[in-house]
C-alpha positions in Angstrom: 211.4 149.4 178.3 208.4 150.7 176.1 205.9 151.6 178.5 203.1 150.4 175.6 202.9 149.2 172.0 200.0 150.1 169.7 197.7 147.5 168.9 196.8 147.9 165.6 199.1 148.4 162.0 199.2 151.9 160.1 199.0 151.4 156.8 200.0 154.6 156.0 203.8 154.9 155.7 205.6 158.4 155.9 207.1 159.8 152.5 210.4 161.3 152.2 208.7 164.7 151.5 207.8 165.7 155.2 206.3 168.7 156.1 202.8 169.6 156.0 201.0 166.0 156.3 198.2 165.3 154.2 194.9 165.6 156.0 192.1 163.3 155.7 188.2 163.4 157.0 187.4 160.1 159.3 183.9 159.0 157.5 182.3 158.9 161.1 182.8 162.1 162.7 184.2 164.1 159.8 186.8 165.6 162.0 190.2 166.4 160.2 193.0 164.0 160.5 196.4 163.6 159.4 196.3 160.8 157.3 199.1 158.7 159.1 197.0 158.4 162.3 193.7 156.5 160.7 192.8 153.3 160.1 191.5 151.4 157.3 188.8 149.6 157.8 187.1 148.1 154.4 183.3 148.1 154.5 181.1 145.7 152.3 177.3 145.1 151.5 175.7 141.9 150.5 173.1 141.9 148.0 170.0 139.7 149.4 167.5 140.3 146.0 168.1 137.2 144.1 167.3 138.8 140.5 169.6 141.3 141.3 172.3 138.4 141.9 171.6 136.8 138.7 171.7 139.8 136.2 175.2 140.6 137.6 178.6 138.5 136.4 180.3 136.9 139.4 183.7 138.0 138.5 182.0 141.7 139.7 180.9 140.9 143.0 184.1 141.4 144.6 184.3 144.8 143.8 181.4 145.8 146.4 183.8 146.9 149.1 184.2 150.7 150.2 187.3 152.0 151.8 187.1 154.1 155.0 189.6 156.2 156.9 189.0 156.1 160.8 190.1 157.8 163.2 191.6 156.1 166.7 188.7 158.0 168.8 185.8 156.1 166.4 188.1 153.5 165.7 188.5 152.5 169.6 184.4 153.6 170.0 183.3 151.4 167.2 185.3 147.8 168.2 187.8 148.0 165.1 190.8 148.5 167.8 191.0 147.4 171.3 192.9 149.5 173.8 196.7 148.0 174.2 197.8 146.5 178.0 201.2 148.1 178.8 204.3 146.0 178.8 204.9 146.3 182.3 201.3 145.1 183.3 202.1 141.9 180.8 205.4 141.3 182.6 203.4 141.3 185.9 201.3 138.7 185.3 
């Protein structure tokens, strides 16, 4: 029996050319990380100015989002991923 399962999806997958993994920086703490073990969270901002809303076409507004690369330590700190119960515990109770 798994003792625990993780509680989040990778969406990295694993390519059939191994070896050396490809390394990225996690945008909080800038520390090196294979790329396989982040997470992707997808940031927005909201514009409040109203002019500012007006002057640009609807059909853009979706494309406001920035794409970060976590890493578990930040990931868990920050609230994107929430620390698995083991199997054994849920079987208990």
């Amino acid at each position: 029996m798994p003792v625990s399962e993780a509680p989040y999806k990778r969406t990295y997958q694993h390519t059939k050319q191994r070896g050396r993994e490809v390394r990225v920086h996690c945008d909080y703490c800038h520390k090196l990380v294979p790329k396989y073990k982040t997470i992707v969270v997808y940031r927005s901002f909201g514009l409040n100015d109203p002019t500012l809303k007006k002057q640009i076409d609807p059909k853009y507004m979706h494309t406001f989002k920035k794409k970060l690369r976590v890493c578990l330590e930040c990931s868990r700190f920050r609230g994107y991923v929430k620390p698995g119960i083991s199997v054994r515990k849920k079987h208990r109770e």
